[in-house]
C-alpha positions in Angstrom: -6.8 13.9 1.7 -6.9 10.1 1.1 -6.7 8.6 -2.0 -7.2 4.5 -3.2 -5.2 3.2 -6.1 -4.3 -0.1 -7.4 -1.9 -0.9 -10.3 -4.9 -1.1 -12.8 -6.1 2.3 -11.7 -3.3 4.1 -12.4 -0.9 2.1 -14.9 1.1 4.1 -16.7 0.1 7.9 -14.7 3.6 8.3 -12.8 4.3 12.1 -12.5 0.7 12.8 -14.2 -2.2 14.3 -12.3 -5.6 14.6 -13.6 -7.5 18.1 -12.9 -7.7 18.4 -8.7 -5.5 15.7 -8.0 -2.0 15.6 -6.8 1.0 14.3 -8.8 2.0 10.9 -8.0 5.7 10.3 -6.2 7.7 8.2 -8.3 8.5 6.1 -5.0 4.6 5.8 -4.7 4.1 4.6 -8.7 6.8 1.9 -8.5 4.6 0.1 -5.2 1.8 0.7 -6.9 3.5 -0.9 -10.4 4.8 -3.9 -8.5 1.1 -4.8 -8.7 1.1 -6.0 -5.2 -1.3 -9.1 -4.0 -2.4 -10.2 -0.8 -2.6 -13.9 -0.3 -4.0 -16.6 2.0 -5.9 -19.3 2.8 -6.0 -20.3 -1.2 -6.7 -16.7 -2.4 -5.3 -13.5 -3.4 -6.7 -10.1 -4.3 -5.1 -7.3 -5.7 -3.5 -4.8 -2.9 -6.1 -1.6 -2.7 -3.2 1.5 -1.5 -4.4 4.7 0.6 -2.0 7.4 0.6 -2.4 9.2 4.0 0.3 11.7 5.0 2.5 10.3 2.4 2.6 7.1 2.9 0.7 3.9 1.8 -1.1 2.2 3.4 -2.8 -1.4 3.7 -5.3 -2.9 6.0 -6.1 -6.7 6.4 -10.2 -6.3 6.7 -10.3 -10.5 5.9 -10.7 -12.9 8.1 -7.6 -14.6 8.1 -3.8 -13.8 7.8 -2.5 -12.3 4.6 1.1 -12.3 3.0 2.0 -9.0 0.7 3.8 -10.2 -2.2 6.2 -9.5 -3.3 6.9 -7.2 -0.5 6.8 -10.7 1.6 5.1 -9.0 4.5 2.4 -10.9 6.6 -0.1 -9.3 8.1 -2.9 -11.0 10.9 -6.7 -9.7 10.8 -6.9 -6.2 10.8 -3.2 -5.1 10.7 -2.4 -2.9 8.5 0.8 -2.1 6.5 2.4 1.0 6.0 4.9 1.8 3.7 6.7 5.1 3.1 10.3 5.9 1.0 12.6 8.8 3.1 15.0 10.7 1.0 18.0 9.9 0.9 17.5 6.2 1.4 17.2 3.2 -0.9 14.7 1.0 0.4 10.8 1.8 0.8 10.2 1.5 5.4 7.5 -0.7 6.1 5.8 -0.8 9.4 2.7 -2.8 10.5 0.4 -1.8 12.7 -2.4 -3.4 14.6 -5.8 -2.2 15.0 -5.2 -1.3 18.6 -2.1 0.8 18.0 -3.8 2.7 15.3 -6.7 4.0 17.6 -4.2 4.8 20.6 
């Protein structure tokens, strides 16, 4: 199942799950609270999340490179950014993939 969320969608629904939808992981509802925006060329836009297979996920769909703030990851044209937490650590793991990695 994939699901979309930005920090307006789901403000304030940590731990809370609305009839037929999962409950959100706390390590998920902090990324999503950071209110993350991707920036360039002039212009930034709010961070639209997937969760697939537990981890979050980002793709750059513009035209031109992007930064992630405040996670101050930069992503070219059609990379995408994934980030996951692993128990038992203390930082979130970010990879970034591109387009042709994703379809090998």
């Amino acid at each position: 199942m994939i699901h979309t969320m930005t920090a307006k969608q789901h403000r304030g629904r940590a731990g809370q799950a609305a009839a037929g939808e999962e409950t959100l992981p706390v390590w998920l509802a902090v990324l999503i609270a950071a209110c993350c925006q991707a920036s360039g060329d002039g212009g930034s836009h709010d961070v639209l999340w997937s969760c697939v297979e537990g981890r979050a996920t980002y793709t750059n769909f513009g035209r031109k490179a992007e930064t992630i703030e405040p996670l101050g990851v930069n992503l070219s044209m059609g990379e995408t950014l994934a980030v996951f937490w692993t128990p038992g650590d203390t930082t979130y793991t970010m990879e970034v993939y591109s387009q042709a990695e994703l379809c090998a």
